[in-house]
C-alpha positions in Angstrom: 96.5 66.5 95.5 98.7 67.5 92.3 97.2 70.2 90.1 97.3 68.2 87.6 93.7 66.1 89.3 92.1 69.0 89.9 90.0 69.2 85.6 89.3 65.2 87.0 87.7 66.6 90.6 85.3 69.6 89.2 84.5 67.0 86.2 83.6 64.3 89.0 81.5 67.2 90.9 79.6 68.4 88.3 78.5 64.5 87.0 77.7 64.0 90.5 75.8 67.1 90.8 74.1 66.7 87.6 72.9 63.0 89.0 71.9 63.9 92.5 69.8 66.9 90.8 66.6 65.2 90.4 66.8 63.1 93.5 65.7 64.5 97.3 69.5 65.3 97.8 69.2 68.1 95.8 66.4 69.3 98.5 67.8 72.3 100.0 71.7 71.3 98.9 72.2 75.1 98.3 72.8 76.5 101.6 76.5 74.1 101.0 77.7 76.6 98.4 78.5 79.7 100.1 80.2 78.2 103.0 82.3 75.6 100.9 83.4 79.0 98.8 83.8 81.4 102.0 86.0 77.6 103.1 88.1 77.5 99.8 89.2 81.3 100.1 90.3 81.0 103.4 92.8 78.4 102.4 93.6 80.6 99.2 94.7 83.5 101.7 96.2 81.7 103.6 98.7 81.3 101.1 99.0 85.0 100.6 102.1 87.2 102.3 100.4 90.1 102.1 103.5 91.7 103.2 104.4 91.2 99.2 102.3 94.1 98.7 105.5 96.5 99.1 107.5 94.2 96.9 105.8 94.3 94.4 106.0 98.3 93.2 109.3 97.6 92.0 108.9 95.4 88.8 107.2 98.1 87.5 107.5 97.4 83.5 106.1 93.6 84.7 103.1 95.7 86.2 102.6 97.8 83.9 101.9 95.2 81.1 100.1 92.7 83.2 97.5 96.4 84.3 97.4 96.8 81.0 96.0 93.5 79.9 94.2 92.7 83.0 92.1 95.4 83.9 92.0 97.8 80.3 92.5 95.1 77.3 90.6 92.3 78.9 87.3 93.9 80.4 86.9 95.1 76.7 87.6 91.9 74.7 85.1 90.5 77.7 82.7 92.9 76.5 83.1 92.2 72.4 82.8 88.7 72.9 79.8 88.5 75.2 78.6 91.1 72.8 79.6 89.1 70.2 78.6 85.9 71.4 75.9 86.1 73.7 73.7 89.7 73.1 70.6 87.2 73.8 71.9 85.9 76.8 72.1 88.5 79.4 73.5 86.2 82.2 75.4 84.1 80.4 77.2 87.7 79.2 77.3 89.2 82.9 78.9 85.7 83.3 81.7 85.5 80.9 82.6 89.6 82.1 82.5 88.7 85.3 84.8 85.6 84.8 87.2 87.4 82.3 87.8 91.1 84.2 89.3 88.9 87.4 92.7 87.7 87.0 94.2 84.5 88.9 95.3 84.9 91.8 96.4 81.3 93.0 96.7 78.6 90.5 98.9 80.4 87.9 101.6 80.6 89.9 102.1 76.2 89.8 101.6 76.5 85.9 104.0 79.3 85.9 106.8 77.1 87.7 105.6 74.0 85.4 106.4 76.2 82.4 109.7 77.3 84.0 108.9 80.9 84.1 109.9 83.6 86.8 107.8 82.6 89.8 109.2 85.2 92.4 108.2 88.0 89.6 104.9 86.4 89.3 104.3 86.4 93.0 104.6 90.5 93.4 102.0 90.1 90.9 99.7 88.9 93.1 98.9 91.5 95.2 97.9 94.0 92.6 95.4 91.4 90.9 93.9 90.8 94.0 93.9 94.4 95.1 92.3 96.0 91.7 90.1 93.2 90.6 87.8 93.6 94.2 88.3 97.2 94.2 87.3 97.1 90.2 84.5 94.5 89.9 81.6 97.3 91.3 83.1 99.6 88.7 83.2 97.0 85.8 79.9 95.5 86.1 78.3 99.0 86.4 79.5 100.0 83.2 79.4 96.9 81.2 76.6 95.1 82.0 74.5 98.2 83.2 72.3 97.8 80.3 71.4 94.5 80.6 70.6 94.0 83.9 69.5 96.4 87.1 73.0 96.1 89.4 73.5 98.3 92.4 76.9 98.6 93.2 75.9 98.2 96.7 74.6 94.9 96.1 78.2 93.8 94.7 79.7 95.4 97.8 77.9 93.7 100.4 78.3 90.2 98.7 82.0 90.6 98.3 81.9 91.7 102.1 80.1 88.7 103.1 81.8 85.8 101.3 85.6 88.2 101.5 85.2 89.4 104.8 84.6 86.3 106.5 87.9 84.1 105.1 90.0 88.1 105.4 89.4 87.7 108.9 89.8 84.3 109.6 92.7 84.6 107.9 94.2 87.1 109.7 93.6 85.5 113.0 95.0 81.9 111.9 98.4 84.2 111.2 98.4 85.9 114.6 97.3 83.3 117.0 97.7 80.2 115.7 100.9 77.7 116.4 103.5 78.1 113.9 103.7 74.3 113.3 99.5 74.7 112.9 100.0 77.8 110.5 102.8 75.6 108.2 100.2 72.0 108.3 97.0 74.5 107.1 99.6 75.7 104.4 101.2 73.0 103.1 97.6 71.4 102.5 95.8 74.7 101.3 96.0 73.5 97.9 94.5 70.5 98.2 91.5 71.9 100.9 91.2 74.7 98.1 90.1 71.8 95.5 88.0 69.9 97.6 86.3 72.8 99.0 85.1 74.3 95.6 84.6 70.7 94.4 81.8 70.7 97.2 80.2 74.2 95.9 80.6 73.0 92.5 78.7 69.6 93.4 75.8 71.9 95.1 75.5 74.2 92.4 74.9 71.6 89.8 73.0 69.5 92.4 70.5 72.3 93.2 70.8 74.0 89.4 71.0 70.8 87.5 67.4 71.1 86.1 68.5 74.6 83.8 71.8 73.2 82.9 69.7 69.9 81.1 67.2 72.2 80.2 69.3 73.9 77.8 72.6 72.7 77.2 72.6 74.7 73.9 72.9 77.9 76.1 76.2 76.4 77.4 77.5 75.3 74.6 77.4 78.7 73.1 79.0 80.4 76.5 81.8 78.0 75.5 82.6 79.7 72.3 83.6 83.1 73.5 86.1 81.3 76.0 87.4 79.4 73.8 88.8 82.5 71.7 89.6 84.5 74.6 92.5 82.1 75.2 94.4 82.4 71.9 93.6 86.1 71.9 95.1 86.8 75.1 98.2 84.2 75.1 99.3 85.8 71.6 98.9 89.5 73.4 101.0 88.6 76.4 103.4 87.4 74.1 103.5 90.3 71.8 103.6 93.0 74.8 106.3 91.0 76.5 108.6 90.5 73.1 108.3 94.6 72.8 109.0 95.1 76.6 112.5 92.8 75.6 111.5 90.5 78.3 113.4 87.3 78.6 111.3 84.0 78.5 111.0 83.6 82.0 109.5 87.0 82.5 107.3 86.6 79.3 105.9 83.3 80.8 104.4 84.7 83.7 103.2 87.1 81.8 101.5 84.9 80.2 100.1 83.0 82.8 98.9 85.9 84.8 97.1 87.5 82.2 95.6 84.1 80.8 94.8 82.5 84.3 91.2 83.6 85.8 89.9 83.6 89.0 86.7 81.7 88.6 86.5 80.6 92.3 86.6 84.3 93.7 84.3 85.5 91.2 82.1 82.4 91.6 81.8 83.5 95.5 80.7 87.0 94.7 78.6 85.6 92.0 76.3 83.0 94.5 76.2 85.9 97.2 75.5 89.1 95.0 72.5 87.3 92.3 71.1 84.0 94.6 68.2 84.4 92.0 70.4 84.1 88.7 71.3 80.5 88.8 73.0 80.7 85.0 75.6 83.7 86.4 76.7 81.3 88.5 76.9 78.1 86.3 78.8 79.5 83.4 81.5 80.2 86.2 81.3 77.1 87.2 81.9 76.2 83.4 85.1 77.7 82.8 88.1 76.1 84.8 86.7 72.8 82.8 88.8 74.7 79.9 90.8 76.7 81.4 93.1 74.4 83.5 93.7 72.2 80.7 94.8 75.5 78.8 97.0 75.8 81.4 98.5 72.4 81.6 99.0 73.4 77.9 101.0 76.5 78.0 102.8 74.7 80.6 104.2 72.5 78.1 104.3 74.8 75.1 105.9 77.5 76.1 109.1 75.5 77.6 109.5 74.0 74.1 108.9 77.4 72.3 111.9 78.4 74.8 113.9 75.6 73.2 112.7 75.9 69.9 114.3 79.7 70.1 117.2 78.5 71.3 118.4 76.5 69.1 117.5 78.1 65.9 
């Protein structure tokens, strides 16, 4: 499956969801979610060389902007705009912090080699999104959403265990003992499981949480806003940052892409595990690669032709 279906799948999965909602299918359709999530990150890590992790302490001006944006500038423009936004929504705003404070760590590494940037650079990236956003989320929702809502950070910790730990594991016994042939099939069709798996939890969610979406659609609508802005906000800052650093285009682009990419299915994992009871957490997750792939597909074609645009003038 190209990248390019995936805005087509989740759309399917949530129409489907939204129709099966008030029929007996949705009876119990819930217990599908975590699994199909725990099933979607195994195939993400599988991806992962984890051996990167060395690698990647050596583009350190790269690092240091993409830190910066990621896990200082970003958690606070999360926070304005929920504040902003949604100070009447409490989990609608634990929603758009939750999505915004965890950077990509899968996707934006195709739109970075559609947009012709510097893949291998982005890659080293990886590990330190990965890394800081689970060892950060605790931290983050503590101090930002503290006030609206009663989270122990050992509630956050034992979700992330159970829908991280699993896929970690599994993943680290597929590389050991499995076949090599084996090991390069379940890579070569990650991608593709990855989409289909999530489509799944996405088709539950909405199946079993249809009622509150159709309920008050208004409540959506208005989580959109806040996402919308974050993208232009955060494009024009990569940009910015990487134009001061002197980086060429190529570096600039995954920049970009790394610090405008979210990771809505990890955080949707921790989401369903750590607040079972919070169904609209979960949904505005569920919400957001509706706009943010086609962002991406965007900047994929934009930036190229900003590229040329400098180059000729």
């Amino acid at each position: 499956m190209e990248v390019r279906d995936q805005p087509l799948v989740f759309f399917t999965a949530i129409l489907l969801g939204l129709a099966a909602s008030n029929t007996t299918v949705s009876d119990g359709i819930s217990v599908l979610i975590i699994p199909s999530l725990v099933v979607m990150l195994y195939f993400v890590f599988i991806e992962i060389k984890f051996a990167d992790i060395s690698k990647a302490a050596k583009n350190r001006s790269l690092i240091s902007a993409s830190l910066g944006l990621n896990f200082v500038f970003t958690p606070i423009l999360a926070f304005v705009l929920g504040w902003i936004f949604l100070p009447d929504i409490p989990d609608m705003w634990i929603g758009l912090i939750i999505l915004l404070v965890t950077p990509c760590t899968d996707w934006y590494l195709a739109y970075t080699k559609f947009a012709r940037g510097d893949v291998p650079a982005c890659l080293t990236l990886l590990p330190w999104n990965l890394i800081l956003q689970l060892a950060l989320l605790p931290i983050y929702l503590e101090f930002f959403t503290g006030a609206l809502i009663n989270i122990e950070p050992d509630m956050i910790i034992n979700a992330m265990g159970l829908v991280l730990g699993v896929p970690i594991l599994s993943t680290v016994f597929s590389r050991w003992k499995l076949p090599d042939n084996l090991k390069r099939k379940l890579i070569s069709k990650s991608s593709s499981l990855q989409t289909w798996a999530l489509a799944l939890a996405i088709f539950a969610m909405f199946a079993s949480e249809g009622d509150a979406l159709l309920n008050s659609p208004l409540v959506f609508t208005r989580f959109l806003l806040p996402l919308l802005l974050f993208y232009p906000i955060i494009f024009t800052s990569g940009l910015i940052i990487g134009k001061i650093l002197n980086f060429e285009f190529r570096r600039i682009t995954c920049l970009v892409m790394t610090t405008t990419a979210r990771n809505s299915p990890l955080s949707l994992a921790i989401v369903v595990a750590a607040f079972p009871d919070r169904p609209q957490i979960a949904l505005a997750l569920v919400l957001a690669p509706l706009i943010e792939i086609p962002v991406l597909v965007l900047l994929s074609k934009v930036l190229p032709l900003w590229e040329k645009y400098r180059y000729i003038n």
